[in-house]
C-alpha positions as CSV (number, residue, x, y, z in Angstrom):
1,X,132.4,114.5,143.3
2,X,129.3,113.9,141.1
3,X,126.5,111.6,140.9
4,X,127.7,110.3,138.1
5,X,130.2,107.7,137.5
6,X,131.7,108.6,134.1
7,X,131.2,111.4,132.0
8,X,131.8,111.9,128.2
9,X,131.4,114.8,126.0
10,X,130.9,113.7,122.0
11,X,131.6,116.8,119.8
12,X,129.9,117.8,116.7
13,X,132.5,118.2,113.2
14,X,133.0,121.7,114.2
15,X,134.6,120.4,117.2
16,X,132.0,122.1,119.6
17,X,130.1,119.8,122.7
18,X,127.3,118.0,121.1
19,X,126.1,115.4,123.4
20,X,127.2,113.5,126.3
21,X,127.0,109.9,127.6
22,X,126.7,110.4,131.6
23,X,127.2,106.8,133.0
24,X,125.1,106.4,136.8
25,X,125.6,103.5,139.0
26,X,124.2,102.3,142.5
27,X,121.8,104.4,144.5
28,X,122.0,107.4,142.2
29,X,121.0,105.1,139.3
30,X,118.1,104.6,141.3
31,X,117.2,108.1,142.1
32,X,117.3,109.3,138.1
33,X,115.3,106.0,137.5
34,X,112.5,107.7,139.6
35,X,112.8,111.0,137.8
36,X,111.3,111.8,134.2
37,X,113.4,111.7,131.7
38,X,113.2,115.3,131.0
39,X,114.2,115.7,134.7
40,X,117.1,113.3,135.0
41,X,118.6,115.4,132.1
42,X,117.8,118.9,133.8
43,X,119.6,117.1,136.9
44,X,122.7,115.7,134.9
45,X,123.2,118.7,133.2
46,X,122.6,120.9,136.4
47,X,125.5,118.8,138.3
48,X,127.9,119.1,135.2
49,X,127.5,123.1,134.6
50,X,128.2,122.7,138.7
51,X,131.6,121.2,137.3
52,X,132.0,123.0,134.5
53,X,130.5,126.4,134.3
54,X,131.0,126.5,130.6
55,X,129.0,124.0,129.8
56,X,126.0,125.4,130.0
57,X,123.1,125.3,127.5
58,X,126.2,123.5,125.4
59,X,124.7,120.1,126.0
60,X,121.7,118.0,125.5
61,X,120.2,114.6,125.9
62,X,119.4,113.0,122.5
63,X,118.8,110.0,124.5
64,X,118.3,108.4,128.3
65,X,118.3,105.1,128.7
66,X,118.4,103.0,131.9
67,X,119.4,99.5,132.5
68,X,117.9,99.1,135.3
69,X,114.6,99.7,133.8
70,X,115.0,97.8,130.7
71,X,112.9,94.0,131.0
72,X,115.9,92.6,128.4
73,X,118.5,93.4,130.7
74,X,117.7,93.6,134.0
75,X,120.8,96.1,135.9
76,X,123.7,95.1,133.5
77,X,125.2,93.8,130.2
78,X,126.5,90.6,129.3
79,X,130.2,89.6,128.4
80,X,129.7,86.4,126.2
81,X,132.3,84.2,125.9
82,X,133.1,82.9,122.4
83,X,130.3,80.2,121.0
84,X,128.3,80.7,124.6
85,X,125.2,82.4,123.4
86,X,125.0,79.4,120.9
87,X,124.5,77.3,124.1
88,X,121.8,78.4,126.0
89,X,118.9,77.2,125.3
């Protein structure tokens, strides 16, 4: 019940929330890719203190990155099969 699609919490060595990898497909992809960075975090964060109230100011983005945006991938990642990169031309 989120706009994002999967959700993980890394923890520092004190075992507290560190970070977290928030992973957005589809038409909410597209929404955040519209947004500044600094405001697709405020917005992920916002929706998970909405899940889980403790949460909050626990977390922070050291990074956003979107695939969609990204010339060198284009939407997605690529599964090679063994010796198929050595292939193409």
């Amino acid at each position: 019940d989120a706009p994002f699609d999967r959700l993980n919490l890394l923890y520092d060595e004190a075992g507290s929330p560190a970070c977290y990898l928030a992973y957005v497909n589809g038409i909410e992809a597209g929404a955040l890719d519209r947004m500044t960075p600094e405001a697709a975090d405020a917005f992920v964060r916002s929706e998970i203190e909405k899940l889980r109230p403790a949460a909050k100011g626990a977390l922070k983005a050291i990074r956003i990155h979107s695939n969609q945006n990204d010339p060198f991938i284009g939407g997605s990642y690529a599964y090679w099969n063994p010796g198929q990169p050595s292939r193409m031309p």
